[in-house]
mmCIF file of the protein (N, C-alpha, C, O) and its ligand, coordinates in Angstrom:
data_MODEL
# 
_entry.id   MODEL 
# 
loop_
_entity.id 
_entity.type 
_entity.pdbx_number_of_molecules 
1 polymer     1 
2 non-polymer 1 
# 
_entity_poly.entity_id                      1 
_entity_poly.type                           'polypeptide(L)' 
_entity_poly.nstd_linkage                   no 
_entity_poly.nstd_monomer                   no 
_entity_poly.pdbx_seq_one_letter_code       
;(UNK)(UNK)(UNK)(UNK)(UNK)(UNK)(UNK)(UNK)(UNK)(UNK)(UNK)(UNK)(UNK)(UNK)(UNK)(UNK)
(UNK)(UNK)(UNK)(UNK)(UNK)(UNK)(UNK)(UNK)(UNK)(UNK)(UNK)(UNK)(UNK)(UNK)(UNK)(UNK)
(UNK)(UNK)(UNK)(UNK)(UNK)(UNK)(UNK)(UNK)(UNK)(UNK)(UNK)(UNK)(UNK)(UNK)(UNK)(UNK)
(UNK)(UNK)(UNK)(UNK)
;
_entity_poly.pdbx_seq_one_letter_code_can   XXXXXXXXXXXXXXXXXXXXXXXXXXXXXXXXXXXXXXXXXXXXXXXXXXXX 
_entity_poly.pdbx_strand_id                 A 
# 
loop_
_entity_poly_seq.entity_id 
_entity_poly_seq.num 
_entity_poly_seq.mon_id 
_entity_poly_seq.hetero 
1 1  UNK n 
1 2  UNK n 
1 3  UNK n 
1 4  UNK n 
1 5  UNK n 
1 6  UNK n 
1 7  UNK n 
1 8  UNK n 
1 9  UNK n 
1 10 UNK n 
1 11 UNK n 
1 12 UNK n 
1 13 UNK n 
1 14 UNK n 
1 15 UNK n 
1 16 UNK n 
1 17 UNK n 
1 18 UNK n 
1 19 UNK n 
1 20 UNK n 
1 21 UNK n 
1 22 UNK n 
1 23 UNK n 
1 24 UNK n 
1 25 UNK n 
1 26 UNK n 
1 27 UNK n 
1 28 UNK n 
1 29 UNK n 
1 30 UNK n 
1 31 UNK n 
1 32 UNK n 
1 33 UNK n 
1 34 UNK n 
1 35 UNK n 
1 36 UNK n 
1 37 UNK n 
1 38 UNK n 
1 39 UNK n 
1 40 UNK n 
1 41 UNK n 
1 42 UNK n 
1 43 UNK n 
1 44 UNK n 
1 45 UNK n 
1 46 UNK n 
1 47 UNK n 
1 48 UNK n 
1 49 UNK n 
1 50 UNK n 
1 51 UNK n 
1 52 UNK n 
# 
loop_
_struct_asym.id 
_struct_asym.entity_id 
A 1 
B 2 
# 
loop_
_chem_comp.id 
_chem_comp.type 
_chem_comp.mon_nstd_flag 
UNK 'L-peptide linking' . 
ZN  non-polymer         . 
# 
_pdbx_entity_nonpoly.entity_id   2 
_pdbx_entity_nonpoly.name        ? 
_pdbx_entity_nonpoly.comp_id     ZN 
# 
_pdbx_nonpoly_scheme.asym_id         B 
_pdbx_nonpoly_scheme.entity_id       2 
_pdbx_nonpoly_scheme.mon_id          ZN 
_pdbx_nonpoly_scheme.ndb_seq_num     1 
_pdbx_nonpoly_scheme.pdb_seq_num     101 
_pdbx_nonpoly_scheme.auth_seq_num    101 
_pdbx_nonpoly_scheme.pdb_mon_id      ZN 
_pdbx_nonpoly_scheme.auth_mon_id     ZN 
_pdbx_nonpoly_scheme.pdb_strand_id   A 
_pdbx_nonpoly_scheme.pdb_ins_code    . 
# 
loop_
_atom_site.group_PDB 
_atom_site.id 
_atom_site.type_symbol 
_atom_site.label_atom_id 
_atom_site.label_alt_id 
_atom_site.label_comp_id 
_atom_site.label_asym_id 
_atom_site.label_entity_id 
_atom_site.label_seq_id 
_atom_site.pdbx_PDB_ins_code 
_atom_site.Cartn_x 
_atom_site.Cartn_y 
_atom_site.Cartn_z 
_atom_site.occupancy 
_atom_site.B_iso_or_equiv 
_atom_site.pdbx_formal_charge 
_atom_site.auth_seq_id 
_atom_site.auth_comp_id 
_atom_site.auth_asym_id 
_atom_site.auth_atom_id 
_atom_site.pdbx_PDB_model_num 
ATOM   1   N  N  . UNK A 1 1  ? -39.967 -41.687 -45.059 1.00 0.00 ? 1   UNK A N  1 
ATOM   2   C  CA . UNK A 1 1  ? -40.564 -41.722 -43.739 1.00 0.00 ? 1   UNK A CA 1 
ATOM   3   C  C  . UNK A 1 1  ? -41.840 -42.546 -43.715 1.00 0.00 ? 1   UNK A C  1 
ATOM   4   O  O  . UNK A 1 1  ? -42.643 -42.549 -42.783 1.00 0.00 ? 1   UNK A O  1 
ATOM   5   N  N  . UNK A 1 2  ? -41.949 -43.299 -44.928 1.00 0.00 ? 2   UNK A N  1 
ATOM   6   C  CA . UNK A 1 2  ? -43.200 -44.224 -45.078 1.00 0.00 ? 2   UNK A CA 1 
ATOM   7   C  C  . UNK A 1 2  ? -43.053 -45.703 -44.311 1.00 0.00 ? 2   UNK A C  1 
ATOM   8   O  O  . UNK A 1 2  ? -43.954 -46.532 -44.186 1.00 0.00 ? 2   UNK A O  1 
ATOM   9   N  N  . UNK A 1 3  ? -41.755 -45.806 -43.859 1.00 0.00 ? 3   UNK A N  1 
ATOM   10  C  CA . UNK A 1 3  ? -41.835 -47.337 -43.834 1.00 0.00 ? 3   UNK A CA 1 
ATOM   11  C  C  . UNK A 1 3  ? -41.783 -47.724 -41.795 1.00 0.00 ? 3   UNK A C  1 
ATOM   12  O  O  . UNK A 1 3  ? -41.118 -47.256 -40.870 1.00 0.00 ? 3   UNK A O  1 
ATOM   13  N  N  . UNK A 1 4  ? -42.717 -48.640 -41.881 1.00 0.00 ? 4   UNK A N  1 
ATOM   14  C  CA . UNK A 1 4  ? -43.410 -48.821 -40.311 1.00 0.00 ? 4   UNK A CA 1 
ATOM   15  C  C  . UNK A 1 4  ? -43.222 -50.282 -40.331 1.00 0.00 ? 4   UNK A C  1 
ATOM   16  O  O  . UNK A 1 4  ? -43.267 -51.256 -41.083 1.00 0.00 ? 4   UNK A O  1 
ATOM   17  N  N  . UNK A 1 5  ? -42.933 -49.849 -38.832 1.00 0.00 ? 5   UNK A N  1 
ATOM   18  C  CA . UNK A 1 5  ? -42.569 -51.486 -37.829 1.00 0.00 ? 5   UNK A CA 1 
ATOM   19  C  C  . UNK A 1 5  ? -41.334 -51.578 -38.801 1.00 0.00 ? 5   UNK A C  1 
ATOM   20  O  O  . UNK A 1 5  ? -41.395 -52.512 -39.601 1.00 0.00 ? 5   UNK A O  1 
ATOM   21  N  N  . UNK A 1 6  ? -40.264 -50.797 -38.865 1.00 0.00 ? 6   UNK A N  1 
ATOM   22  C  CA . UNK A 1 6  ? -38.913 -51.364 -38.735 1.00 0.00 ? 6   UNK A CA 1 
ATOM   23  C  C  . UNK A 1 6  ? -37.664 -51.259 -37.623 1.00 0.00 ? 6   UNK A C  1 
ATOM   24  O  O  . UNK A 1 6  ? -36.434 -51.306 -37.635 1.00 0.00 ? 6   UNK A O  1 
ATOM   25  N  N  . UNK A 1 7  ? -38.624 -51.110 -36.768 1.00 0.00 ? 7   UNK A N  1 
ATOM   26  C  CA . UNK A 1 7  ? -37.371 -51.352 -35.716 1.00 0.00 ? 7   UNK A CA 1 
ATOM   27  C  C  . UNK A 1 7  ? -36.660 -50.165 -35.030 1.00 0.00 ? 7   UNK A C  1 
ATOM   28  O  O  . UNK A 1 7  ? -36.785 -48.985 -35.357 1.00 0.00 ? 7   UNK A O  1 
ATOM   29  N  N  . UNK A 1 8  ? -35.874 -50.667 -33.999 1.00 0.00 ? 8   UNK A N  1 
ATOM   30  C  CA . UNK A 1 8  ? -34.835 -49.254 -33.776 1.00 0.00 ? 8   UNK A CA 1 
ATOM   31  C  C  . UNK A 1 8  ? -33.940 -48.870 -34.246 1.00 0.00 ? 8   UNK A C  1 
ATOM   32  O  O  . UNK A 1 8  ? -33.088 -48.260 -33.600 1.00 0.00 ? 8   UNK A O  1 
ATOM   33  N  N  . UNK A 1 9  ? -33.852 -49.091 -35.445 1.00 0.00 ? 9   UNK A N  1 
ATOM   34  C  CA . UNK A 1 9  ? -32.807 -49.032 -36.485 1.00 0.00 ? 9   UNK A CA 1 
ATOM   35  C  C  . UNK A 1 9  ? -32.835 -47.380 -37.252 1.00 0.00 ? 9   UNK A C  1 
ATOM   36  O  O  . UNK A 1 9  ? -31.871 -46.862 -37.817 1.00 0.00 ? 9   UNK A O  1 
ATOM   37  N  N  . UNK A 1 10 ? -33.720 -46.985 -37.142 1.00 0.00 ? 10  UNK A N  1 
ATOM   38  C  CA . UNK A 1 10 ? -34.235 -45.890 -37.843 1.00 0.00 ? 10  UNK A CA 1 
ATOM   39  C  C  . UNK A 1 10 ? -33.054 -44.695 -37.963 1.00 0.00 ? 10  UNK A C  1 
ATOM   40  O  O  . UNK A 1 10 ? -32.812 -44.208 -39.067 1.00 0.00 ? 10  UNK A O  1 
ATOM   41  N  N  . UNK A 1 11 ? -32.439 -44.318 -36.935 1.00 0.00 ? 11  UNK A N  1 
ATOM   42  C  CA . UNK A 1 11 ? -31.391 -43.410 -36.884 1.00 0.00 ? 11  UNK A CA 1 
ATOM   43  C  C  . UNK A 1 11 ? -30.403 -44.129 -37.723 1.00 0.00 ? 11  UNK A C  1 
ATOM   44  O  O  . UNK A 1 11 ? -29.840 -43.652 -38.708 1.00 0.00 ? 11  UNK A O  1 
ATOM   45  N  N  . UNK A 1 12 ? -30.201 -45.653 -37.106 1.00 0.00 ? 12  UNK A N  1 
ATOM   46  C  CA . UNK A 1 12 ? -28.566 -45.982 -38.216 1.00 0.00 ? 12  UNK A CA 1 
ATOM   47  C  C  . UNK A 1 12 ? -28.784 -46.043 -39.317 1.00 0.00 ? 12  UNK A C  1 
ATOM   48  O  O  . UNK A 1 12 ? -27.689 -46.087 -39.877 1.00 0.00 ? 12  UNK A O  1 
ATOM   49  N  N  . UNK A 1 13 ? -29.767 -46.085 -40.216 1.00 0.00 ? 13  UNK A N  1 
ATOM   50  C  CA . UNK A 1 13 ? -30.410 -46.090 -41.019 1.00 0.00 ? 13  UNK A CA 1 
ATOM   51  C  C  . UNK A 1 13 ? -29.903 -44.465 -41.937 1.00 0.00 ? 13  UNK A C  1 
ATOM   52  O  O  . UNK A 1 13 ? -29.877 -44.246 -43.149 1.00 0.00 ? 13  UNK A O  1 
ATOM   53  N  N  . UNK A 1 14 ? -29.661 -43.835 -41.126 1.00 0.00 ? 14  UNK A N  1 
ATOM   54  C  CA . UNK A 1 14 ? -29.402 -42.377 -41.403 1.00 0.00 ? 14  UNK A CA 1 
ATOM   55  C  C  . UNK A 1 14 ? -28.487 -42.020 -41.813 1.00 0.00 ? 14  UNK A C  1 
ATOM   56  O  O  . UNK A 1 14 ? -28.323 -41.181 -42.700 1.00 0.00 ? 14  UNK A O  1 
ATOM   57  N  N  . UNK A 1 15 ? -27.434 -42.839 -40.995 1.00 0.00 ? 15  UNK A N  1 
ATOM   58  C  CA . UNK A 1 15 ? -25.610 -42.852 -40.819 1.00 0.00 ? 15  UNK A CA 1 
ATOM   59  C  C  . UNK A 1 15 ? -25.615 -43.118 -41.866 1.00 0.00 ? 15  UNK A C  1 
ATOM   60  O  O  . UNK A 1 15 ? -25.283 -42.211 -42.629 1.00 0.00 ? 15  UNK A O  1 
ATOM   61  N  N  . UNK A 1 16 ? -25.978 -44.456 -42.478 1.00 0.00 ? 16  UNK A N  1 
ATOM   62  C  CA . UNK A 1 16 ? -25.520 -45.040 -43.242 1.00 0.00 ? 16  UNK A CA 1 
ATOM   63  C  C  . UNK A 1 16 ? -25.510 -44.021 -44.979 1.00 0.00 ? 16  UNK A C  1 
ATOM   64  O  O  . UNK A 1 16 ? -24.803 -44.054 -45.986 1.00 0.00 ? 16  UNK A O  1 
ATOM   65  N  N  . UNK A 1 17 ? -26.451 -43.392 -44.627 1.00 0.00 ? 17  UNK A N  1 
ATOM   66  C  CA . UNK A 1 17 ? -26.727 -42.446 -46.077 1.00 0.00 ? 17  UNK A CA 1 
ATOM   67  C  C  . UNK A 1 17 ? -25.449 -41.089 -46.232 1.00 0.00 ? 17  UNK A C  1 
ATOM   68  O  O  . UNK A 1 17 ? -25.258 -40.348 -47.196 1.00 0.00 ? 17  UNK A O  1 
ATOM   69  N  N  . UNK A 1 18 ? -24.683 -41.140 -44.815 1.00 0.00 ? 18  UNK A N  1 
ATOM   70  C  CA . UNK A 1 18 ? -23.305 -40.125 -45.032 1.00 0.00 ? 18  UNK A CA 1 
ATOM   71  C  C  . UNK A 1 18 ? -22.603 -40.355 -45.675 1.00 0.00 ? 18  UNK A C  1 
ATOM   72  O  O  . UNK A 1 18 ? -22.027 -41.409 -45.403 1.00 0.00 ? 18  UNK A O  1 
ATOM   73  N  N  . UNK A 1 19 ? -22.103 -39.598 -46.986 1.00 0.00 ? 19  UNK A N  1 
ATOM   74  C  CA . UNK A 1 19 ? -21.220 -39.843 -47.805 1.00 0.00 ? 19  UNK A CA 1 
ATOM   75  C  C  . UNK A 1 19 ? -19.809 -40.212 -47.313 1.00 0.00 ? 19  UNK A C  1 
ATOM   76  O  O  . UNK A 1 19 ? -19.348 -39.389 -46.522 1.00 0.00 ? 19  UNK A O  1 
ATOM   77  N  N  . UNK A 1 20 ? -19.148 -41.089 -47.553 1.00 0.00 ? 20  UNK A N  1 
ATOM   78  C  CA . UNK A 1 20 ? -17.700 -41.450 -47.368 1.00 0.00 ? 20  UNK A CA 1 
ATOM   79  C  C  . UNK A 1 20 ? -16.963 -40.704 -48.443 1.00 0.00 ? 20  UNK A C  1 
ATOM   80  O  O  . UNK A 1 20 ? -17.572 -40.370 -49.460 1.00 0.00 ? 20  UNK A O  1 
ATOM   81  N  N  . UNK A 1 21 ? -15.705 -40.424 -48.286 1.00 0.00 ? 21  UNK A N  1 
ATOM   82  C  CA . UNK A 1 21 ? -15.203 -39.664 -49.589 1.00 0.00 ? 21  UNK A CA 1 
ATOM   83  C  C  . UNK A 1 21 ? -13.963 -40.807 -49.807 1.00 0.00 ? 21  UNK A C  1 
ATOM   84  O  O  . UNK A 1 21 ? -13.446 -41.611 -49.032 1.00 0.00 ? 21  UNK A O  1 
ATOM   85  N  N  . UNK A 1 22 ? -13.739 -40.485 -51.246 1.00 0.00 ? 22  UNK A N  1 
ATOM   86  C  CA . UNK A 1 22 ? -13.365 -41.630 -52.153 1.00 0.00 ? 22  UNK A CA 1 
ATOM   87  C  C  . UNK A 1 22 ? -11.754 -41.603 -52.342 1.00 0.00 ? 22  UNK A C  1 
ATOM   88  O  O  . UNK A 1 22 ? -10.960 -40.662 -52.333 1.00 0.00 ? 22  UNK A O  1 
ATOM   89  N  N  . UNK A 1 23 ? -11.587 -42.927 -52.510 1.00 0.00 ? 23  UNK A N  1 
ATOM   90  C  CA . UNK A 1 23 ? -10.059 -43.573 -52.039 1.00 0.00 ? 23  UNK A CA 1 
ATOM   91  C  C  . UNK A 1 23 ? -9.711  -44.418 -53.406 1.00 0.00 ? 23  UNK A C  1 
ATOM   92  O  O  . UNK A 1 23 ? -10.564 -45.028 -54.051 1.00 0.00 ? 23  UNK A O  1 
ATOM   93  N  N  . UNK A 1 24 ? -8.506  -44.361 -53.695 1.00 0.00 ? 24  UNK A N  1 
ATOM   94  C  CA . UNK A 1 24 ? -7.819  -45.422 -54.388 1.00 0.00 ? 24  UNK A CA 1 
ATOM   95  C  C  . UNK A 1 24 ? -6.920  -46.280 -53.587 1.00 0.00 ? 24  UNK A C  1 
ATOM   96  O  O  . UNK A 1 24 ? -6.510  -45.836 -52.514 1.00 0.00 ? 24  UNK A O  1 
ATOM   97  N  N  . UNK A 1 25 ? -6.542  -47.536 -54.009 1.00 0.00 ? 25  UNK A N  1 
ATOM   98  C  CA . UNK A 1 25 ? -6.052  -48.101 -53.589 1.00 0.00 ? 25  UNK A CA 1 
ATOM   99  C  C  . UNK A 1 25 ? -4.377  -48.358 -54.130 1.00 0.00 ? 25  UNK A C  1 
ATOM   100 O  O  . UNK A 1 25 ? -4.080  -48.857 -55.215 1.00 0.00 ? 25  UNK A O  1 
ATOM   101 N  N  . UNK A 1 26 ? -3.550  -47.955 -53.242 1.00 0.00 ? 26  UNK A N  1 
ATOM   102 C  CA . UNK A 1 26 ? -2.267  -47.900 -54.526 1.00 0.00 ? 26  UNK A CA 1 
ATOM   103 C  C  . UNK A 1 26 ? -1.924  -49.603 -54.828 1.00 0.00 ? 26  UNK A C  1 
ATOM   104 O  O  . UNK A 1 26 ? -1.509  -50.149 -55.850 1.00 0.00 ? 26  UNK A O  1 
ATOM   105 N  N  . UNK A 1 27 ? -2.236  -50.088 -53.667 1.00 0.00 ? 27  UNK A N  1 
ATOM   106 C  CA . UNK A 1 27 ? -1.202  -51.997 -54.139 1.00 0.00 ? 27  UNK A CA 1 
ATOM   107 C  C  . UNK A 1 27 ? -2.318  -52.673 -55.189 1.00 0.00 ? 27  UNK A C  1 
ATOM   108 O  O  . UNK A 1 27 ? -1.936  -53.562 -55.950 1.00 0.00 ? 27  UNK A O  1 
ATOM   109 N  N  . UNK A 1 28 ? -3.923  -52.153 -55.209 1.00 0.00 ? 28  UNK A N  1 
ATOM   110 C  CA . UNK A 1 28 ? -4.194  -52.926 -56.140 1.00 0.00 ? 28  UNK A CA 1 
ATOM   111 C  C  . UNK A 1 28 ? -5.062  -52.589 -57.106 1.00 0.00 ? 28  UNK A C  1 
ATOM   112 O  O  . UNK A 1 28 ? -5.398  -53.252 -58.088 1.00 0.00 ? 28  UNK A O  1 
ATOM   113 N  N  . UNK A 1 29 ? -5.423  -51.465 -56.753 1.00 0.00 ? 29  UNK A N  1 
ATOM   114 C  CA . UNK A 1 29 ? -5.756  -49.850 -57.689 1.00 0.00 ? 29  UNK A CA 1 
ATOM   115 C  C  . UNK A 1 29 ? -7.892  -50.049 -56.981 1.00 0.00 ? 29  UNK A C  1 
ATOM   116 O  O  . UNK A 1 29 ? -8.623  -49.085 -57.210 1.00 0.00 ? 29  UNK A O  1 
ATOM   117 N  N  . UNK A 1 30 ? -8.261  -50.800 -56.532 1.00 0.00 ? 30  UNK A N  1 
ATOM   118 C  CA . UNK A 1 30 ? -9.227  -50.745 -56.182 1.00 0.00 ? 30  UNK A CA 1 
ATOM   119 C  C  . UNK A 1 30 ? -9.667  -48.992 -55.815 1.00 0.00 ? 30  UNK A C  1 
ATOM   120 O  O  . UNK A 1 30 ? -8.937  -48.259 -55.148 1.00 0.00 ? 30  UNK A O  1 
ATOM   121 N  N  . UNK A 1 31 ? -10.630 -48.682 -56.249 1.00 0.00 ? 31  UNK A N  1 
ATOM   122 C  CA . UNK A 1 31 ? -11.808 -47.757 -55.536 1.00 0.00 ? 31  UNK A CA 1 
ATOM   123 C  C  . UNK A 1 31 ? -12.544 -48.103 -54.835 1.00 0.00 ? 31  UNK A C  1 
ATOM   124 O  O  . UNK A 1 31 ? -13.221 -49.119 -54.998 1.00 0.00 ? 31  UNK A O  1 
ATOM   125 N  N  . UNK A 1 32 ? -12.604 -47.345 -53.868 1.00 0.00 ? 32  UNK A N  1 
ATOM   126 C  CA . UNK A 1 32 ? -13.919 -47.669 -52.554 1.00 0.00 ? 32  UNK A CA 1 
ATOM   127 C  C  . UNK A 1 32 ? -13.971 -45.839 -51.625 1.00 0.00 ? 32  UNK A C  1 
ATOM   128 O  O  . UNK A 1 32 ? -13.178 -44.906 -51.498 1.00 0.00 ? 32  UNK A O  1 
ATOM   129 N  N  . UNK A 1 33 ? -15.701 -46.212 -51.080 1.00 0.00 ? 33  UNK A N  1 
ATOM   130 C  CA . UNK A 1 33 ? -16.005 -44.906 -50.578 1.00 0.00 ? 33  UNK A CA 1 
ATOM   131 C  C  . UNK A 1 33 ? -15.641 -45.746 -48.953 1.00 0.00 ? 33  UNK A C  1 
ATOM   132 O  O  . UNK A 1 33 ? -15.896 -46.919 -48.680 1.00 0.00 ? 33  UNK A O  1 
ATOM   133 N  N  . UNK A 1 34 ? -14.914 -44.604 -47.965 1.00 0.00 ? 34  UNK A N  1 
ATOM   134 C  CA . UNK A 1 34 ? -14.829 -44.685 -46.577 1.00 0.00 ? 34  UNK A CA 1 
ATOM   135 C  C  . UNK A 1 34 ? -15.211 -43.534 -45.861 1.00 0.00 ? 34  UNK A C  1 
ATOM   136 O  O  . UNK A 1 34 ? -14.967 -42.484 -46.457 1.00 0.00 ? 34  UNK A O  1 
ATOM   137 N  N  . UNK A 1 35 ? -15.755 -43.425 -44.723 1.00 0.00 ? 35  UNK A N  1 
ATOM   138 C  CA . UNK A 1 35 ? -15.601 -42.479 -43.979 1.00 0.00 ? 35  UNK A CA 1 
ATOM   139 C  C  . UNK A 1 35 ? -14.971 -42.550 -42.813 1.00 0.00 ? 35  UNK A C  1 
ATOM   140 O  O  . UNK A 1 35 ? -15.060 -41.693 -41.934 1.00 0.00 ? 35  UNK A O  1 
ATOM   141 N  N  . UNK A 1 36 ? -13.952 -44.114 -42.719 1.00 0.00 ? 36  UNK A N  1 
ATOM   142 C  CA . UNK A 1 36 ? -12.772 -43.827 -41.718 1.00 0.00 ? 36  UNK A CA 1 
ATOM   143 C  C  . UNK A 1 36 ? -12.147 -42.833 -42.376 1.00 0.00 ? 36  UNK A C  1 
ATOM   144 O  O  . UNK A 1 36 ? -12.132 -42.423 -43.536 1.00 0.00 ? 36  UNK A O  1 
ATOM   145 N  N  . UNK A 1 37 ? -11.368 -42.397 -40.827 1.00 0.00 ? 37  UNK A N  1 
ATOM   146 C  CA . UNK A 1 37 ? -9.879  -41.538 -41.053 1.00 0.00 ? 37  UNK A CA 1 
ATOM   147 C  C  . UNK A 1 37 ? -9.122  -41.838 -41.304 1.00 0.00 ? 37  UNK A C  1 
ATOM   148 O  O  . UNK A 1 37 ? -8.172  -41.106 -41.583 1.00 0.00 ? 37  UNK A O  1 
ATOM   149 N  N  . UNK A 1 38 ? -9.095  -43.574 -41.369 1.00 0.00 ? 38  UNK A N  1 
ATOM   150 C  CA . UNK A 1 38 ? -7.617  -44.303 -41.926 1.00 0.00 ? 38  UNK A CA 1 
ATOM   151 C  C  . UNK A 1 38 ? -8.781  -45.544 -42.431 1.00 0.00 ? 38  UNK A C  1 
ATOM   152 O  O  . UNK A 1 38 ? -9.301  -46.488 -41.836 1.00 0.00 ? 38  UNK A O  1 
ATOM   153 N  N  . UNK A 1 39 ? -8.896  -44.954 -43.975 1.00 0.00 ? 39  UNK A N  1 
ATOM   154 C  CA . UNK A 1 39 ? -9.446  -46.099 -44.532 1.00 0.00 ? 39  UNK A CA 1 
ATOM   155 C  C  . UNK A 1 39 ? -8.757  -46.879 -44.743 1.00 0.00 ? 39  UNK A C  1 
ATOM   156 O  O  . UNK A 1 39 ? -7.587  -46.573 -44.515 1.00 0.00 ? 39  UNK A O  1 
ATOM   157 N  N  . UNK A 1 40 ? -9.034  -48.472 -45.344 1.00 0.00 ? 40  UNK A N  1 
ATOM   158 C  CA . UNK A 1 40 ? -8.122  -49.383 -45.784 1.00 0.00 ? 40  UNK A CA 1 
ATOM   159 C  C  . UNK A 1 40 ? -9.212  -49.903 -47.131 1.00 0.00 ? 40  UNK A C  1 
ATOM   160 O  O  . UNK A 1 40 ? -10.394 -49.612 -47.316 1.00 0.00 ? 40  UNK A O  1 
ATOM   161 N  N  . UNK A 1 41 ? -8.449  -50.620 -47.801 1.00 0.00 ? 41  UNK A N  1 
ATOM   162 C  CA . UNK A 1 41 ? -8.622  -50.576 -49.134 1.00 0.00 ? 41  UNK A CA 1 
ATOM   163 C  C  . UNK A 1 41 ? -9.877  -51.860 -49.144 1.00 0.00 ? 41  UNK A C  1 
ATOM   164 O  O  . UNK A 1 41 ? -9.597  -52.903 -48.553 1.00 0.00 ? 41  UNK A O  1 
ATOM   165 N  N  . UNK A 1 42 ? -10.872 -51.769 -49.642 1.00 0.00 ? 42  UNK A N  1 
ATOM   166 C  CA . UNK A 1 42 ? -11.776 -52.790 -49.172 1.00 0.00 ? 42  UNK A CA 1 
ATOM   167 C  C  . UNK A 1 42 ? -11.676 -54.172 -49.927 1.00 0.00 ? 42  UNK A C  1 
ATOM   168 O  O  . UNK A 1 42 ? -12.289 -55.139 -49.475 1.00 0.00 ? 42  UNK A O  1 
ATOM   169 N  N  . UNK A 1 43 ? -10.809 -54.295 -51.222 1.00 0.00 ? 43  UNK A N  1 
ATOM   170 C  CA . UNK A 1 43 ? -10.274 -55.462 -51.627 1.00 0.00 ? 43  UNK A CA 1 
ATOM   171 C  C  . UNK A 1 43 ? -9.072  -56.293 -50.902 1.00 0.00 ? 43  UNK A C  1 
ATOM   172 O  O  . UNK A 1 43 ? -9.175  -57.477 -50.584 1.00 0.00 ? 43  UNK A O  1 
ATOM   173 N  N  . UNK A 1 44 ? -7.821  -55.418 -50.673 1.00 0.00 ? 44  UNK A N  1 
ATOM   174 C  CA . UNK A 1 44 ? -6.814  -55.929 -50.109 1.00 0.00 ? 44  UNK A CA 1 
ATOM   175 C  C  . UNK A 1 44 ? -6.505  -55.856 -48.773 1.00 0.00 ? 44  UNK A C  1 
ATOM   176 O  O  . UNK A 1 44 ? -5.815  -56.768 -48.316 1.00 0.00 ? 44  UNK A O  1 
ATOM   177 N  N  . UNK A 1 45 ? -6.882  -54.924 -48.010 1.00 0.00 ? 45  UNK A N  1 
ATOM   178 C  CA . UNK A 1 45 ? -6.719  -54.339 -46.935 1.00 0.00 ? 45  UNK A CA 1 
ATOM   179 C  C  . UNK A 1 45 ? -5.916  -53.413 -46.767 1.00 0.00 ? 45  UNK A C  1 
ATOM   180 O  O  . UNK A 1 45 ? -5.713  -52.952 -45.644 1.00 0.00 ? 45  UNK A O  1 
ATOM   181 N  N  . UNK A 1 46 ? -5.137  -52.838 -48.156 1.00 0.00 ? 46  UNK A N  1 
ATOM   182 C  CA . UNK A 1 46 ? -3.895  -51.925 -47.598 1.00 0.00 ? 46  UNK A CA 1 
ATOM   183 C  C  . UNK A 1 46 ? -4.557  -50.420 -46.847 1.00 0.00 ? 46  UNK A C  1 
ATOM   184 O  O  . UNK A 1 46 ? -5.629  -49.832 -46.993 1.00 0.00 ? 46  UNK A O  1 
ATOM   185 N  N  . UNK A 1 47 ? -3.426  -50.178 -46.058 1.00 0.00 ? 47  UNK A N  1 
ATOM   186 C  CA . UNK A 1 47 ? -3.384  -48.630 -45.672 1.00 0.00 ? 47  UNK A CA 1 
ATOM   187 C  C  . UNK A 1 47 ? -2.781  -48.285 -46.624 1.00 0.00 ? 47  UNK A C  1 
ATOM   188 O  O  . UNK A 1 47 ? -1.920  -47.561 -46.125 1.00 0.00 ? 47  UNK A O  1 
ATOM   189 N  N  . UNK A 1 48 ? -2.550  -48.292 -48.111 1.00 0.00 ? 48  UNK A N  1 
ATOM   190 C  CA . UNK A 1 48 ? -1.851  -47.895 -48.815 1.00 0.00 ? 48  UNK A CA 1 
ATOM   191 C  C  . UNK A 1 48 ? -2.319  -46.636 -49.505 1.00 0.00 ? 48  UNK A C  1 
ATOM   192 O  O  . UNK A 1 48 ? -1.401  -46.155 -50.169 1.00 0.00 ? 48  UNK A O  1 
ATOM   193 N  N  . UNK A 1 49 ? -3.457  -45.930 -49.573 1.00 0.00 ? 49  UNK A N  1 
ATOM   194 C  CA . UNK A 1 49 ? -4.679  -45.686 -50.099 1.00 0.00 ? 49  UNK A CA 1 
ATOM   195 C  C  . UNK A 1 49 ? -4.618  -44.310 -50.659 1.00 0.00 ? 49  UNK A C  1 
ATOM   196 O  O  . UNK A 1 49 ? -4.250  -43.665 -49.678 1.00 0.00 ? 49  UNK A O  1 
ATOM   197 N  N  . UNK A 1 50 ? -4.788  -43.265 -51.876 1.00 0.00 ? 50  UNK A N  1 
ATOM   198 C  CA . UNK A 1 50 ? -4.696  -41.952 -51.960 1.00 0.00 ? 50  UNK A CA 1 
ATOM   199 C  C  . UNK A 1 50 ? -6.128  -41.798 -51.746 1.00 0.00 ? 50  UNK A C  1 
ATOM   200 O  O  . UNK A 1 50 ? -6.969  -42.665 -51.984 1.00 0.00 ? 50  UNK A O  1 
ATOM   201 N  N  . UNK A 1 51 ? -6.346  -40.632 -51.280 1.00 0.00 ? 51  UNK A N  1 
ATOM   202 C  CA . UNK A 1 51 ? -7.808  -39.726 -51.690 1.00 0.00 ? 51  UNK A CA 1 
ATOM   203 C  C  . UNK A 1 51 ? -8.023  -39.614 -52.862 1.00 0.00 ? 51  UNK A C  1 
ATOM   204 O  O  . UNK A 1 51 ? -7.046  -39.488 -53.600 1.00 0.00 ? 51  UNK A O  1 
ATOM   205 N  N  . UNK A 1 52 ? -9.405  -39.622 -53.448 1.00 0.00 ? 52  UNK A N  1 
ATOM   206 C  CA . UNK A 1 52 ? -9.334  -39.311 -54.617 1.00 0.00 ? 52  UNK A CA 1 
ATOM   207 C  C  . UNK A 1 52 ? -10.298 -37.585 -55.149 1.00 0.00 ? 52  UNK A C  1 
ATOM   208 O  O  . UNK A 1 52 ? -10.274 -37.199 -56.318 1.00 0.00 ? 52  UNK A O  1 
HETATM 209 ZN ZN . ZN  B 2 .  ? -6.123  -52.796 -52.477 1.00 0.00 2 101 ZN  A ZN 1 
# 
């Protein structure tokens, strides 16, 4: 809460610190965190994706 004159950003700033929960990717085995409901795989794009 130290940092001044950054803007109206301050709330998204907030969002951004919500954990996404974690995905594999089945077509190309990539890991990535999402907090869509229909993540897609952030290397390939598949909807192919398990929870992990
Ligand atoms: Zn992939």
């Amino acid at each position: 809460m130290c940092t001044v004159g950054g803007g109206p950003t301050g709330d998204l700033n907030f969002d951004e610190r919500v954990k996404g929960k974690r995905y594999r990717c089945n077509e190309c085995g990539e890991k990535f965190e999402s907090i869509s409901k229909k993540p897609v795989c952030a290397s390939c794009q598949s909807e192919d994706v398990t929870e992990l």
